[in-house]
C-alpha positions, 0 to 999 in steps of 0.5 A: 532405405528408401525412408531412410531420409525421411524424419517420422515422428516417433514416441520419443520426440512425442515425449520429449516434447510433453516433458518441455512443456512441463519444464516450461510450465514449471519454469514459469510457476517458479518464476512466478513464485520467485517475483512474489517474493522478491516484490515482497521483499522489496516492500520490506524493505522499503519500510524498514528504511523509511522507518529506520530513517526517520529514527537517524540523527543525521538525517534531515527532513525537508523544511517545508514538509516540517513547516507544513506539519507545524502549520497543521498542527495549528489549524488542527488545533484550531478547528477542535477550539471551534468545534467545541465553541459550536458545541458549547453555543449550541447547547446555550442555544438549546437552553435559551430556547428552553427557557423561552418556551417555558417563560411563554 
């Protein structure tokens, strides 16, 4: 009687204790899981509807951004004329030069 007011630890809460933990633990890994896949989901989504809402009819890009894609088409455009008139003068270059050294 006298330890009748005192709490000792007994097996049971021992165990108790053990199994809340793994519940703990199990909890969290599905949590985990369950993020993953709700973030990839969420990343799917995203892309179907970008994708999904450049092919509306009603919808409108913003005029600026098509401004810009046209004024980069231009200078795109552009620079490749300017890379081929490099190419093409540097290879008149190079034959001018051949025909200097060999007229020497």
């Amino acid at each position: 009687m006298l330890n009748a007011g005192k709490e000792t630890s007994s097996p049971g809460t021992e165990l108790s204790e053990n199994q809340a933990k793994k519940e703990k633990e199990r909890l969290i890994k599905e949590l985990h899981l369950i993020t993953e896949e709700r973030n990839d989901l969420r990343d799917r989504l995203r892309f179907l509807t970008e994708r999904s809402m450049k092919n509306r009819p009603h919808f409108r890009p913003n005029p600026y951004y098509e401004d810009l894609e046209r004024m980069e088409e231009a200078v795109m455009s552009i620079l490749h004329n300017l890379e081929m008139e490099n190419t093409e003068i540097h290879e008149n270059s190079h034959k001018l030069k051949k025909e200097i050294t060999f007229s020497r």
